[in-house]
Backbone bond lengths (Angstrom), bond angles and torsions (degrees), N, CA, C in turn:
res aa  C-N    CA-C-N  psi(-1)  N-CA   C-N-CA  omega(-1)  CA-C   N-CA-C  phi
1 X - - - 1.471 - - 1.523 109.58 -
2 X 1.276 122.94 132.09 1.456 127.49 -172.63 1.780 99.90 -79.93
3 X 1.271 92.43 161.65 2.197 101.56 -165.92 1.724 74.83 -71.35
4 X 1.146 131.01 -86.23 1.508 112.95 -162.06 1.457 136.28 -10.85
5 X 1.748 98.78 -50.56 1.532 101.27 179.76 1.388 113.17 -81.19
6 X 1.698 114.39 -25.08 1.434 113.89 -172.98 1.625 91.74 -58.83
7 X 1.366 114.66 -58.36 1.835 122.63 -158.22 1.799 93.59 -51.08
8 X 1.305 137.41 -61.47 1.135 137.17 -159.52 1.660 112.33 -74.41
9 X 1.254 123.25 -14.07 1.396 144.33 156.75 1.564 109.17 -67.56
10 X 1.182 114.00 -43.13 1.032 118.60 171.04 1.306 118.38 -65.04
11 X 1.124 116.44 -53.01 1.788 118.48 -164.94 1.708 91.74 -60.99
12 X 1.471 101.78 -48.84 1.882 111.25 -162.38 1.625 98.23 -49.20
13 X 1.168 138.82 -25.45 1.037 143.64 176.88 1.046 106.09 -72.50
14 X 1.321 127.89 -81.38 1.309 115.08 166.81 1.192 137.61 51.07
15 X 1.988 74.36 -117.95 1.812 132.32 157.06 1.853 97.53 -24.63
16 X 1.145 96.60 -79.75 1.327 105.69 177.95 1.729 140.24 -21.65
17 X 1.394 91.68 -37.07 1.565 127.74 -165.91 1.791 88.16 -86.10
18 X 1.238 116.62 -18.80 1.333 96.57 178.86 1.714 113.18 -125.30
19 X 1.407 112.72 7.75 1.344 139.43 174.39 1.125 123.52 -174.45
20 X 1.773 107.77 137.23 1.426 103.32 176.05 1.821 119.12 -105.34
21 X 1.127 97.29 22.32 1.717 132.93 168.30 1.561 95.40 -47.78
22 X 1.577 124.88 118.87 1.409 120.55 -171.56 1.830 90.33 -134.36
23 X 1.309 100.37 88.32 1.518 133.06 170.32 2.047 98.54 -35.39
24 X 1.413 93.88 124.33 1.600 110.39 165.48 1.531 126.36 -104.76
25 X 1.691 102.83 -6.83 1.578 114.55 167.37 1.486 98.75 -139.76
26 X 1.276 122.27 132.81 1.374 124.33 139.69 1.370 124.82 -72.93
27 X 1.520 129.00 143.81 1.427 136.99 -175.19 1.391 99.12 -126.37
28 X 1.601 113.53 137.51 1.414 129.75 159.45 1.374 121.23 -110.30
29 X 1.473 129.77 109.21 1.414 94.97 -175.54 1.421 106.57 -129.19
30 X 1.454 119.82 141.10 1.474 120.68 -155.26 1.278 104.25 -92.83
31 X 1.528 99.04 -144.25 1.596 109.53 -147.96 2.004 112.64 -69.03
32 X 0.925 140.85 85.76 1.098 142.58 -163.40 1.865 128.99 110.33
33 X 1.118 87.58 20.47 1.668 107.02 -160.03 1.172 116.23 -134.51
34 X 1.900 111.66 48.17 0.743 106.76 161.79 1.741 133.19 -104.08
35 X 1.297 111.67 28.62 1.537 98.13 -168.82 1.508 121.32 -116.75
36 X 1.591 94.39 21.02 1.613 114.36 154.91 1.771 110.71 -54.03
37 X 1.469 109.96 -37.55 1.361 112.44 179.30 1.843 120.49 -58.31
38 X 1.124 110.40 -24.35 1.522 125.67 -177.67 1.715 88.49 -79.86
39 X 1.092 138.29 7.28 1.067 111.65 164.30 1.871 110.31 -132.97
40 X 1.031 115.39 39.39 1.155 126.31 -173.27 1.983 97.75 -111.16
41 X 1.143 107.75 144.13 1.518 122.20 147.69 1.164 127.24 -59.15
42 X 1.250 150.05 75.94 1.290 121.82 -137.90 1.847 90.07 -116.39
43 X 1.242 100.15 134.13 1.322 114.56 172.10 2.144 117.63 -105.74
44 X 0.826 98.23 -1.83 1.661 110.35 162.54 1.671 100.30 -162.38
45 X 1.380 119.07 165.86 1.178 124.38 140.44 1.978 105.17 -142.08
46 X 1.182 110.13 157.14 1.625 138.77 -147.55 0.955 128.89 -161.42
47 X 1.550 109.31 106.31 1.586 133.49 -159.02 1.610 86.03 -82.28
48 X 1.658 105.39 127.42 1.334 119.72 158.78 1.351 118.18 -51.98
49 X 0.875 126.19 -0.66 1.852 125.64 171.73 1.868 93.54 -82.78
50 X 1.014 116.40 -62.00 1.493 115.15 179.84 1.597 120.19 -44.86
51 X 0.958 106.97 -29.04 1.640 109.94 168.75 1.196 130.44 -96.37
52 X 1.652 116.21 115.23 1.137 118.27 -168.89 1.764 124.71 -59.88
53 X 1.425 124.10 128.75 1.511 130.61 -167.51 1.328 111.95 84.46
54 X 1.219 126.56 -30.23 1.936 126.68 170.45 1.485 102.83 -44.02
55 X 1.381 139.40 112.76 1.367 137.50 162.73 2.252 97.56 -67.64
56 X 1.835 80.20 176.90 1.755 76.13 -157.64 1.796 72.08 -113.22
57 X 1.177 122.75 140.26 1.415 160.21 131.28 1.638 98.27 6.07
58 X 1.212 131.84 118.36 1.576 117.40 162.96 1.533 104.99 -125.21
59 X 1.707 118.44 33.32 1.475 112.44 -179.93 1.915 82.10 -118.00
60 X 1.570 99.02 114.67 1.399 82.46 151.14 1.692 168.48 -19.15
61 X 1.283 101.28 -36.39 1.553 135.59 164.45 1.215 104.80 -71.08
62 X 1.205 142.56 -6.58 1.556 135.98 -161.40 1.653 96.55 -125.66
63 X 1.343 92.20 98.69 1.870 82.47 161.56 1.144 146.69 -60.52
64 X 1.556 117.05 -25.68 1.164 118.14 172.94 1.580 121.47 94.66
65 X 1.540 109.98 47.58 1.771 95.54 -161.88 1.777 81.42 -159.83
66 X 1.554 111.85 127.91 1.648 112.33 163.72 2.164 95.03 -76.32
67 X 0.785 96.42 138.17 1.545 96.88 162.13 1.796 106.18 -116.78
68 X 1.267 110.03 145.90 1.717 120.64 -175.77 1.653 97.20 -131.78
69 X 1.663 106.20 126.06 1.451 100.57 -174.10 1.902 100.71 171.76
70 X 1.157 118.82 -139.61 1.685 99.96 -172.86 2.041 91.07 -158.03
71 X 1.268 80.74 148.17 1.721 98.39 -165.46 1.285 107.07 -141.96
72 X 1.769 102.37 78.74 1.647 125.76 166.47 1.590 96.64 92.96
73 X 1.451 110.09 27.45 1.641 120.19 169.51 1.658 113.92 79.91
74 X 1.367 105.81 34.47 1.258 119.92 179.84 1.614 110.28 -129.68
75 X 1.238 115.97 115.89 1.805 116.76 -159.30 1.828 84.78 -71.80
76 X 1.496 92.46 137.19 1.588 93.97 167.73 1.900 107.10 -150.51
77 X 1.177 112.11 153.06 1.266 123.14 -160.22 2.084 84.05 -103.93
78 X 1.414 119.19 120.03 1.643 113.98 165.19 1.564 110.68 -119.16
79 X 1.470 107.88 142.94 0.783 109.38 145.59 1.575 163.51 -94.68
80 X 1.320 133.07 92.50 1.367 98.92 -138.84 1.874 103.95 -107.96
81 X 1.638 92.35 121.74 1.322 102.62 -169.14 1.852 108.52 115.88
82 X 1.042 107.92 139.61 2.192 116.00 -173.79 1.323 72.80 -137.82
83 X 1.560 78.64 165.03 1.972 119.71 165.73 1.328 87.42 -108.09
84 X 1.792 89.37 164.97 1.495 116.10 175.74 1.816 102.61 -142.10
85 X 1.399 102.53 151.43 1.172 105.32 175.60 1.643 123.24 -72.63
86 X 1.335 104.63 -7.75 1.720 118.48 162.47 1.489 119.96 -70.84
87 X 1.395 106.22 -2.23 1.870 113.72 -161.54 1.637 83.89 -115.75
88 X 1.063 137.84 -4.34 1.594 148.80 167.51 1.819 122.16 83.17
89 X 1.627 81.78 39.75 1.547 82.09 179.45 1.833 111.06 -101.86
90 X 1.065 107.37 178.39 1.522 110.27 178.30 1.964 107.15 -77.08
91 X 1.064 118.87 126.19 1.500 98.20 147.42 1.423 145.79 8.92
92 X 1.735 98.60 -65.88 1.661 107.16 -174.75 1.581 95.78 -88.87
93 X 1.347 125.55 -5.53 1.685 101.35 -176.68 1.569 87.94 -90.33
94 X 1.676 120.35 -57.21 1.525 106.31 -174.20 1.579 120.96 -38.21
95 X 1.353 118.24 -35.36 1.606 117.05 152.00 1.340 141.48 -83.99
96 X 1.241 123.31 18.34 1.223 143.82 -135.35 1.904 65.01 -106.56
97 X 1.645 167.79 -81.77 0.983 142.48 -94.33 1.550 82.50 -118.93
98 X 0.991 142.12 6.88 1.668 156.28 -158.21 1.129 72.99 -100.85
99 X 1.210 130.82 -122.83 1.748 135.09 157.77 1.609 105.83 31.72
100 X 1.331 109.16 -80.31 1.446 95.58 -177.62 1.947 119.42 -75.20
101 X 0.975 108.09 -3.84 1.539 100.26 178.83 1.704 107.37 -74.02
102 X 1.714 87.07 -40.75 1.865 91.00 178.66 1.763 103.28 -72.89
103 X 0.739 155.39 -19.61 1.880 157.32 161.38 1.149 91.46 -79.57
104 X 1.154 149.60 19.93 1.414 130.17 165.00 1.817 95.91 -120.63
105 X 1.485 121.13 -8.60 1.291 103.21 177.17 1.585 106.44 130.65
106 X 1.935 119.84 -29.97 1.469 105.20 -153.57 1.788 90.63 -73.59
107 X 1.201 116.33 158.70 1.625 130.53 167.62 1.723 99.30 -101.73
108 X 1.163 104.76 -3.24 2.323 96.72 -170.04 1.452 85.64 -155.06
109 X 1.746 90.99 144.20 1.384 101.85 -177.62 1.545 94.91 -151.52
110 X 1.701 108.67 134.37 1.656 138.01 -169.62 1.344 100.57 -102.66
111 X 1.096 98.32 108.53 2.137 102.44 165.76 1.278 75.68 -121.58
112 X 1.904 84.17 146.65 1.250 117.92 175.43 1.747 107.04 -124.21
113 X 1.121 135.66 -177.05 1.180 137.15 -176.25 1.643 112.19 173.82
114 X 1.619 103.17 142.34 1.176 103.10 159.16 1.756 118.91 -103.72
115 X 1.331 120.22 159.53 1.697 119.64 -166.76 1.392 110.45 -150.67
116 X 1.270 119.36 164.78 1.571 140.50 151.41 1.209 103.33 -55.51
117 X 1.579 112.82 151.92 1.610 112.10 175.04 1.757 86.05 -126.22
118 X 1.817 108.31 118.51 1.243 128.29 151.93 1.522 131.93 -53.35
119 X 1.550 96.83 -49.32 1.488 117.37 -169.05 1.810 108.55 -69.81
120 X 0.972 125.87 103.12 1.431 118.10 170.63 1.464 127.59 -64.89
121 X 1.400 114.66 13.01 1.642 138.10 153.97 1.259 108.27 -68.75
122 X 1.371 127.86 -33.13 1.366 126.53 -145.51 1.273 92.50 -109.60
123 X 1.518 126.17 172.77 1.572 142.51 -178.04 1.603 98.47 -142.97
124 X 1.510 97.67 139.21 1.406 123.27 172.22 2.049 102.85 -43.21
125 X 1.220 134.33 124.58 1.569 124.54 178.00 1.801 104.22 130.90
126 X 1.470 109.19 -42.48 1.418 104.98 -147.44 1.321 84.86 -101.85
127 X 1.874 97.15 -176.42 1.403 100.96 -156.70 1.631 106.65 -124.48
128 X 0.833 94.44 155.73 1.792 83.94 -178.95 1.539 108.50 -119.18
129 X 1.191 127.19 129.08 1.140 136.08 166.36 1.718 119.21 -69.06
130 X 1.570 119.14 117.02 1.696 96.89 -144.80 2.010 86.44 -98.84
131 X 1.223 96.57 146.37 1.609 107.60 -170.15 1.615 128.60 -106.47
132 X 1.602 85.42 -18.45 1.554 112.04 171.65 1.670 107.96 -173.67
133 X 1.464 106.46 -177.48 1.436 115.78 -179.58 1.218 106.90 -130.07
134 X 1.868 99.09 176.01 1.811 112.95 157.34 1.741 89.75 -150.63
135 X 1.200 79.15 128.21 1.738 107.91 173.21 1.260 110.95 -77.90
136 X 1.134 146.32 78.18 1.488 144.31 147.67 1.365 134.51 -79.07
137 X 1.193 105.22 16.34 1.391 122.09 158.07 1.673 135.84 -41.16
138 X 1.618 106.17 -37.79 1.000 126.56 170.08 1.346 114.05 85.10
139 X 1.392 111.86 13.80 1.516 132.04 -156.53 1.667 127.21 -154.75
140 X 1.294 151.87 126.02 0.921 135.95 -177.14 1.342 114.38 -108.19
141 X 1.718 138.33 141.51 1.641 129.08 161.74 1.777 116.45 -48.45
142 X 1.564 123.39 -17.53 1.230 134.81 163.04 0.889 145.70 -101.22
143 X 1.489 124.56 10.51 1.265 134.75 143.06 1.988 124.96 -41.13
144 X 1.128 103.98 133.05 1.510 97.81 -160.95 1.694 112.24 116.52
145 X 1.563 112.34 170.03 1.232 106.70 166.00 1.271 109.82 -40.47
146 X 1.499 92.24 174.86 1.726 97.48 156.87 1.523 111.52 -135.18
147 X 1.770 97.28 156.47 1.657 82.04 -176.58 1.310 105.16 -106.43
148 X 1.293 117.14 125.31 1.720 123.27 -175.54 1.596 108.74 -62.97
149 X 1.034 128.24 -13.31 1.411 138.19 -176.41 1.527 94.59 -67.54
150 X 1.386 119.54 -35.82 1.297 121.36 -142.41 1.595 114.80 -118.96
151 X 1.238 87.16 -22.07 1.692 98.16 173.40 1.800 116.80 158.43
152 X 1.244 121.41 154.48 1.645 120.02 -151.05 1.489 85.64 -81.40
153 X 1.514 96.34 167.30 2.072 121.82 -151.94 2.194 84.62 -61.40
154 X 1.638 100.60 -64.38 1.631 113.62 -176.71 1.698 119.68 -93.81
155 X 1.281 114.11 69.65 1.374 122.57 173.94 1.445 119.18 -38.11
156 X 1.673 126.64 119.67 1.820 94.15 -178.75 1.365 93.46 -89.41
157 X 1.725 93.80 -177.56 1.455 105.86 -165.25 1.586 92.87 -156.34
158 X 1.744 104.38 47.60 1.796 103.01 178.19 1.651 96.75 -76.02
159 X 1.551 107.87 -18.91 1.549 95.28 -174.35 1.684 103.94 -143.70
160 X 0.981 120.28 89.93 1.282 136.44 -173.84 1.365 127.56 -72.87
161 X 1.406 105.84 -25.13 1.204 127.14 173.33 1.859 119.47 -112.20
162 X 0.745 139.91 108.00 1.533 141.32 -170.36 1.589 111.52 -48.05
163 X 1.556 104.96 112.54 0.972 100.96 -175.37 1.716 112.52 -66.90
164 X 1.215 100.11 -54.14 1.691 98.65 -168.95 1.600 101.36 -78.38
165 X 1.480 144.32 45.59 1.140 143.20 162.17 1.724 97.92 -124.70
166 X 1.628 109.94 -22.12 1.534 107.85 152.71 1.220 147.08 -34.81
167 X 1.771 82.23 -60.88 1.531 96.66 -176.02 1.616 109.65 -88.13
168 X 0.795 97.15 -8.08 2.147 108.65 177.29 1.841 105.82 -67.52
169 X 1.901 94.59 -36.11 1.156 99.10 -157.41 2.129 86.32 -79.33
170 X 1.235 109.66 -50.04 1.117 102.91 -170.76 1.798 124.64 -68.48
171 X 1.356 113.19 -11.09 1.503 114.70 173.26 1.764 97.44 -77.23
172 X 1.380 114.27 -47.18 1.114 116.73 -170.67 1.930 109.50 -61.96
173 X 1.244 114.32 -32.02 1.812 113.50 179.44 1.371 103.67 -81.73
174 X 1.260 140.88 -32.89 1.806 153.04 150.65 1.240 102.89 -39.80
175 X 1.468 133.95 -55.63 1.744 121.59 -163.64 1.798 93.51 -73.45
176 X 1.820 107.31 -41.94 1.533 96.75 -173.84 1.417 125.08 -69.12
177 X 1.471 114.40 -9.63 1.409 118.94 -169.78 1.694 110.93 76.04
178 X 1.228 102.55 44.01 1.652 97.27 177.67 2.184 98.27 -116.49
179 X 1.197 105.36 162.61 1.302 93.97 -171.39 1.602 96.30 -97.71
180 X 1.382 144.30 136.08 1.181 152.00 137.26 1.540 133.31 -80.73
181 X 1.330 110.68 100.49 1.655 87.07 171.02 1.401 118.98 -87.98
182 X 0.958 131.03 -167.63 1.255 140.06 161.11 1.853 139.56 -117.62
183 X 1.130 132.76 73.58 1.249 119.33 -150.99 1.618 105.00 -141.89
184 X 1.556 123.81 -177.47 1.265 137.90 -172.67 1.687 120.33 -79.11
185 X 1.105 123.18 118.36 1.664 121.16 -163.15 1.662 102.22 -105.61
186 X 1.513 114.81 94.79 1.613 113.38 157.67 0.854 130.12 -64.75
187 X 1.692 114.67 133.76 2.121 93.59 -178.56 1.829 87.69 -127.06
188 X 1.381 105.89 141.42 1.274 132.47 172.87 1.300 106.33 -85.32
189 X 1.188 119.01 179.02 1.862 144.87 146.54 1.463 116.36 -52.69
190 X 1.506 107.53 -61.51 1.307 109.62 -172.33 1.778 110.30 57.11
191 X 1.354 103.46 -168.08 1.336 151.89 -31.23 1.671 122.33 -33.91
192 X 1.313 103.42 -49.39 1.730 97.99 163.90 1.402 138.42 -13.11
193 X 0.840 148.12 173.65 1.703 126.25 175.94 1.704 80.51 -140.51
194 X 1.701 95.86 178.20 1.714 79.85 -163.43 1.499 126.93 -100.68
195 X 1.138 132.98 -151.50 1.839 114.69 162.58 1.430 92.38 -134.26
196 X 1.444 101.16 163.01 1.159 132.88 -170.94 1.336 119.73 -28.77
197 X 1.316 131.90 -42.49 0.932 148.97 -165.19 1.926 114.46 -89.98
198 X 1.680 77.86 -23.62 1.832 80.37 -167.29 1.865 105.02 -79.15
199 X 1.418 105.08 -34.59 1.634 137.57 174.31 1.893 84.27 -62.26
200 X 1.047 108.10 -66.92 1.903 87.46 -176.71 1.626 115.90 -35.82
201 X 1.442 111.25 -50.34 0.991 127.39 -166.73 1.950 120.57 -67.63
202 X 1.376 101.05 -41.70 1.684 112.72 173.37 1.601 95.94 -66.29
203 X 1.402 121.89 -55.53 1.261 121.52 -168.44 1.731 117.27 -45.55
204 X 1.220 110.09 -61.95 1.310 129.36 141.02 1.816 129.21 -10.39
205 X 0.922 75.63 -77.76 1.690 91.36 155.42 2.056 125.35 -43.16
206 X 1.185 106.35 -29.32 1.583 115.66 -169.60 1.593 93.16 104.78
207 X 1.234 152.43 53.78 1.377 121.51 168.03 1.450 106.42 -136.75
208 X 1.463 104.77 127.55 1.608 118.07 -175.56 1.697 119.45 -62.47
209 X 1.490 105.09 -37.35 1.471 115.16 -165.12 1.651 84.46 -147.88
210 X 1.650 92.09 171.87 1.297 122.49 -163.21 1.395 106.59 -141.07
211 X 1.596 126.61 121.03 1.279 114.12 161.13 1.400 110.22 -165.31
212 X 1.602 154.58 -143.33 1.440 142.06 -99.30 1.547 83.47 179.88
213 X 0.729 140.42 -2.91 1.844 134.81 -168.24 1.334 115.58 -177.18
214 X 1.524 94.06 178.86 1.480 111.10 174.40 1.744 96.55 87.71
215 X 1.045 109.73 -99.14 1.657 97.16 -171.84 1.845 148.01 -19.50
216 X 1.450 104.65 -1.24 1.251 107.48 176.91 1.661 86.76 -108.18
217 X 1.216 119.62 -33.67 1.654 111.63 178.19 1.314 117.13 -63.41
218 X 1.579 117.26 -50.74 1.593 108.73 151.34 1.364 131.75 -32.77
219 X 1.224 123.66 -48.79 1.445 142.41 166.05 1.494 116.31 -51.60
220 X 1.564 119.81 -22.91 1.450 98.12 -170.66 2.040 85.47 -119.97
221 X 1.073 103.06 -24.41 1.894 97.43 162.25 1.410 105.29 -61.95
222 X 1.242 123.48 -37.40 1.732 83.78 167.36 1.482 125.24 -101.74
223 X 1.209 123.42 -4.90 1.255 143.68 150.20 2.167 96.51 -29.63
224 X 1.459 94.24 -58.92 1.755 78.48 -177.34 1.550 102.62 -113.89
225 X 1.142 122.69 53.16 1.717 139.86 166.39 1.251 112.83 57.83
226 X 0.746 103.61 23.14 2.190 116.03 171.09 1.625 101.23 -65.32
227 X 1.481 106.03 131.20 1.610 104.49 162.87 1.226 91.78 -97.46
228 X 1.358 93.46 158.44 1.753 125.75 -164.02 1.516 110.82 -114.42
229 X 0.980 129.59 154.54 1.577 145.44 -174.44 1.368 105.23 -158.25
230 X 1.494 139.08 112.05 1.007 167.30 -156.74 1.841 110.37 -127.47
231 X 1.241 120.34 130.93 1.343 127.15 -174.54 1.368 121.89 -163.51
232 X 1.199 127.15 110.20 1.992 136.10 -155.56 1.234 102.91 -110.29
233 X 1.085 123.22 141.76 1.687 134.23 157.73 1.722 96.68 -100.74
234 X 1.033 117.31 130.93 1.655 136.41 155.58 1.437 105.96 -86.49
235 X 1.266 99.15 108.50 1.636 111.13 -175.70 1.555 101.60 -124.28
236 X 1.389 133.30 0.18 1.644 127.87 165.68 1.744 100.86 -128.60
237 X 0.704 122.49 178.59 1.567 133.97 158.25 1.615 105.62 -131.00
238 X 1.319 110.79 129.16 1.438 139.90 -132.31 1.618 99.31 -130.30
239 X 1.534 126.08 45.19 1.360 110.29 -159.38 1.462 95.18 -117.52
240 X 1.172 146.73 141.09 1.309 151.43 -167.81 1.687 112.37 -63.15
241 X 1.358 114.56 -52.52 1.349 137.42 -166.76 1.520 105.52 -74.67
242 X 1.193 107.26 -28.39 1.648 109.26 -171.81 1.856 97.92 -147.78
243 X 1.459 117.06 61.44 1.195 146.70 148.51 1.295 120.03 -59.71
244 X 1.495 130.24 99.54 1.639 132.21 160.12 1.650 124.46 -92.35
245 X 1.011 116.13 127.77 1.765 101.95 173.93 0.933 112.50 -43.41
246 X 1.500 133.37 138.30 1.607 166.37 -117.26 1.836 83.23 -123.15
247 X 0.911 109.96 159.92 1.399 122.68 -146.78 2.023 107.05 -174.79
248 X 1.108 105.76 60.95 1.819 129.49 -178.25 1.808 106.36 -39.63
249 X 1.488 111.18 -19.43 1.157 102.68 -172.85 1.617 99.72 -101.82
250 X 1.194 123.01 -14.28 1.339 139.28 174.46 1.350 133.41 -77.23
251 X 1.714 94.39 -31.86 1.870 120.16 178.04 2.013 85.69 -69.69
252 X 1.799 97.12 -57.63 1.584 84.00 -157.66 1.687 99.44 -72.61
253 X 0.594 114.73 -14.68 2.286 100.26 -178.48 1.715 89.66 -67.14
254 X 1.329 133.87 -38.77 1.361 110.79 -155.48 1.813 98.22 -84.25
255 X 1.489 107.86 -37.44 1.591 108.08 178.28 1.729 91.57 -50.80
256 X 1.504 144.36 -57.54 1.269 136.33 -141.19 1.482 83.47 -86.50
257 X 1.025 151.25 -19.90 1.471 126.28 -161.76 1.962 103.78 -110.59
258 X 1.495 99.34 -12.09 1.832 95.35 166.63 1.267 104.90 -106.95
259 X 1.468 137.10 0.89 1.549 146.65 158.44 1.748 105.74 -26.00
260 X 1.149 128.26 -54.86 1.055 123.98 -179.39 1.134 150.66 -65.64
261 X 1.700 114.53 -18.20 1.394 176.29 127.78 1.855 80.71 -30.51
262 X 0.654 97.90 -88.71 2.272 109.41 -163.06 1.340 102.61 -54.21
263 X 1.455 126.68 -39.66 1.583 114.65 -173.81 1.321 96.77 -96.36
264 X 1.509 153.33 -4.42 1.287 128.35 155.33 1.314 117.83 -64.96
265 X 1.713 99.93 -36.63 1.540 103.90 -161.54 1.847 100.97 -60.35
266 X 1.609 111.83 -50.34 1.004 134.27 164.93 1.679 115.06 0.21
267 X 1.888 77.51 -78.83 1.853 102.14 -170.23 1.401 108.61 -61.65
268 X 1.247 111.84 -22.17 1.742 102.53 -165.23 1.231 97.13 -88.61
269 X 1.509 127.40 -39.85 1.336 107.12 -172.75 1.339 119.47 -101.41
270 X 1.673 122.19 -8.18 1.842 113.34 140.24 1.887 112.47 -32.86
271 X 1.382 102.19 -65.54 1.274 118.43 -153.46 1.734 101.23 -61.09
272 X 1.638 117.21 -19.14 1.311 94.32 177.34 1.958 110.08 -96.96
273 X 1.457 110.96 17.33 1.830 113.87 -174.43 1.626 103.32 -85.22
């Protein structure tokens, strides 16, 4: 058995040790996004320190706890709080709990995220439904052996994002009257945010929004055949020409005030898998 699968066997145990709740969605929810959890059943909750290989959270906003429990009668495994490779972890540990959500049972997994808005269509509030990526990380969660237990050496990734959990997501934000766009999610290095020139350049590129995560977790959900569901709050507007200094207490008021918007959309379409 390779140390990877032993360590992630391990954690799944764990998990286990404090529920035998066998999650049918995994949930990620990022930086300011946590009060999807107030609406969960929760049948354990579990400080990432207790689980072996889970790194512990160093962004404030991240609580730090998998919760196991059911969201609109659908068992789902959450997380509340991600790593980033700006907080100085490797790749495979920031995905290292991706890994265990899929060994714990979920087949679909919800990252959420907050971002820059590229697109000058879009307004600071709304949400974007993410449709594809660009990895600028400079780095992959699969670099290294691979463990065949866990998923094949060259994973494709023609569709990274689920198509028909798309359109579920978007009939379902249309009946509620919430606005969805749909567009391409870049994730950088960070912590920095970018300058003018660099935002010319992503834009350029095809990319709607801008942000710090999610994409190596996409990468290792399909690495072990997880469909993916992807969903952004635009909490800055990110436009080169009409650029303001970034303002952290401002990013999070706009994630907390379209929060509500993301965990309905959330619940309705967990609750129909």
């Amino acid at each position: 058995m390779s140390d990877l699968l032993a360590r992630v066997d391990a954690s799944t145990s764990a998990v286990r040790s404090h529920s035998d709740l066998e999650p049918r969605v995994g949930i990620v929810l990022g930086t300011g996004l946590g009060a999807l959890a107030d609406m969960i059943d929760v049948d354990a909750a579990i400080p990432y320190g207790e689980l072996p290989g889970f790194p512990v959270p160093t962004v404030e906003t991240h609580s730090g706890r998998l919760l196991l429990g059911a969201l609109d009668g659908t068992p789902v495994a959450v997380m509340q709080g991600r790593f980033h490779r700006y907080e100085g972890y490797s790749l495979q540990e920031v995905t290292f709990p991706i890994r265990v959500l899929a060994r714990l049972g979920a087949k679909t997994l919800v990252v959420s995220n907050i971002s820059g808005g590229m697109n000058p269509l879009w307004k600071v509030g709304e949400l974007v439904l993410i449709d594809d990526h660009i990895n600028l990380l400079g780095d992959s969660p699969l670099i290294g052996p691979n463990v065949d237990e866990l998923g094949p050496r060259f994973p494709d990734m023609s569709e990274p994002y689920d198509v028909a959990l798309q359109e579920r997501a978007m009939e379902a934000a249309l009946d509620m009257g919430i606005r969805l766009n749909r567009g391409v999610y870049v994730a950088v290095p960070g912590p920095a945010l970018e300058t003018r020139a660099e935002y010319r350049m992503l834009r350029a590129m095809g990319a709607d929004v801008v942000g710090m995560s999610t994409v190596p977790e996409v990468i290792v959900a399909r690495h072990m055949s997880m469909r993916v569901l992807g969903l952004s709050i635009i909490t800055d507007a990110c436009l080169p020409d009409a650029l303001e200094p970034a303002d952290v207490s401002r990013i999070i008021e706009a994630a907390t005030s379209a929060e509500p918007h993301l965990t309905r959309l959330i619940e309705r379409v967990v609750g129909q898998l």
